[in-house]
N, C-alpha and C positions, 0 to 999 in steps of 0.2 A: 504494500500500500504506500502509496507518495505522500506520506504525511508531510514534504514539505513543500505542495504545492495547495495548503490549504488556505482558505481566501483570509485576508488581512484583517474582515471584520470578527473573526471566530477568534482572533489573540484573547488572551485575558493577564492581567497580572495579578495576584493580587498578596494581600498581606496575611499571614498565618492569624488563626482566631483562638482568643483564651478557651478554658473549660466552659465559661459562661456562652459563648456561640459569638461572644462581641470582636469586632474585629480589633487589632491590636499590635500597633503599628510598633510597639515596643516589647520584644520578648525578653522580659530580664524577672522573670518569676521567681520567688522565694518558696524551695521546695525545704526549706529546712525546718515547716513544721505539720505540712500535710503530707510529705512523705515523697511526692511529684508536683509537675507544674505541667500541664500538657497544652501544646499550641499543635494547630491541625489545619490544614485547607481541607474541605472535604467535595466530594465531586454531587451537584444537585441533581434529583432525582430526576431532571428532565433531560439530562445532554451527559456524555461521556466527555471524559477531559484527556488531553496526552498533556504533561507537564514536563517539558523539557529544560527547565534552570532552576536552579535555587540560589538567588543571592543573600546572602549574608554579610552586612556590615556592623562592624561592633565599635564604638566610641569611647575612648576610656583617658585616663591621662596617659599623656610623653611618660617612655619609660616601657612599655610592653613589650615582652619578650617572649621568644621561641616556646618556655617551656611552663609560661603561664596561663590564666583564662583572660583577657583582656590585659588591663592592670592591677591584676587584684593583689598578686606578692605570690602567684604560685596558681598549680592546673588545681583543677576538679575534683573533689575526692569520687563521686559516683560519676560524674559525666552528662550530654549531652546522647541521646540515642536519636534518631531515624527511622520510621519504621510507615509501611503498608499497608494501614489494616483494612479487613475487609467489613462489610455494611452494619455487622454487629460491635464492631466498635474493640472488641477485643483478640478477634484471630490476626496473628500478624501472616500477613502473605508476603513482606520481602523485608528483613533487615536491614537498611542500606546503611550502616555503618559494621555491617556482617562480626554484629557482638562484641566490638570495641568503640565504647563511648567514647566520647571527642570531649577530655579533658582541658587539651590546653589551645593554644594558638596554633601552634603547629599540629595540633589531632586536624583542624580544618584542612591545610597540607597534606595530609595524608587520606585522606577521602577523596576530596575535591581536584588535588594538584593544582586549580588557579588561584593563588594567597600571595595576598602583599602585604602585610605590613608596615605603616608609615608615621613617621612623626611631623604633625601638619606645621605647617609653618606660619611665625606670626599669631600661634595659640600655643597654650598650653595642653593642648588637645592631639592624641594619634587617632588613625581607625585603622584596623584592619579587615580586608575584603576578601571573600573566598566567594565562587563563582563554581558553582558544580550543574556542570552541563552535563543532563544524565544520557543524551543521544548521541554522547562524545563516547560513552563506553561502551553503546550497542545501542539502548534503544531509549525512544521515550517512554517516563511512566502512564502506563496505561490505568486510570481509576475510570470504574464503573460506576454509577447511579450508587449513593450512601457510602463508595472505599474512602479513604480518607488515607492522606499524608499524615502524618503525625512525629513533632518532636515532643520529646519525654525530657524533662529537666527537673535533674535530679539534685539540683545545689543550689545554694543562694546566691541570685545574681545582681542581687539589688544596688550592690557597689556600681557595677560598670554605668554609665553615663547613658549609654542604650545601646541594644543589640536588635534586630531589625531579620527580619527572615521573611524572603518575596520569592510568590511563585512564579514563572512566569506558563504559558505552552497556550493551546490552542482546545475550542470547545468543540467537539465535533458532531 
């Protein structure tokens, strides 16, 4: 199938939604007293989705490094998951971080391979960007009617400045 000749108006982008259903342009949940933090795009019941990008920007102070979460002083103790589930909300159908949480900066590096790192200039402020194009590895994700993308956040993120997760792909 030529999914990449499908028409311009079917794009969609959009922004991961809290457990509440609200959309939530800032993922920096505090899983350190309910135990998780779940943000999810989920596919609506009228149209099937191919979601071909996940970008990720994370905002934090100058000073982040390879083997922390942002700027916090160090990675993740649980991590950061990815996951496929299907329309009941709890069968996972694809692991996309295949059972290693993405604790630090460089866990985005190692999933993704597009990550930069930058300390901005004329602020006191770095971001760093990861860019994980899933039809760079074979295909796009295919969600049906109720599948849902879903990240699981299992630490307190409340320090970092904000962190940002956008889908992008096509509604078919």
């Amino acid at each position: 199938m030529a999914h990449d000749k499908l028409p311009p108006t079917k794009i969609f982008y959009e922004f991961m939604k809290n457990s509440d259903g609200e959309t939530n342009m800032n993922v920096d949940g505090s899983a350190s007293v309910s135990g998780t933090a779940d943000f999810y795009i989920s596919c609506p019941a009228d149209t099937e989705l191919l979601i071909h990008r996940c970008l990720v920007t994370i905002y934090d102070t100058k000073g982040m490094e390879d083997d922390e979460y942002g700027d916090t002083g160090g990675s993740l103790s649980a991590g950061l998951e990815l996951k496929v589930l299907s329309s009941d909300g709890t069968t996972v159908i694809a692991d996309l971080t295949g059972g290693i949480p993405i604790k630090s900066n460089q866990g985005w590096a190692q999933v993704c391979y597009d990550f930069d790192l930058t300390n901005l200039t004329n602020t006191t402020n770095a971001v760093a960007k990861a860019r994980w194009t899933f039809s760079k590895g074979g295909n796009p994700i295919y969600l049906k009617p109720g599948q849902r993308i879903q990240m699981d956040v299992n630490d307190d993120l409340t320090g970092l400045l904000s962190q940002r997760i956008f889908m992008q792909g096509h509604k078919l």
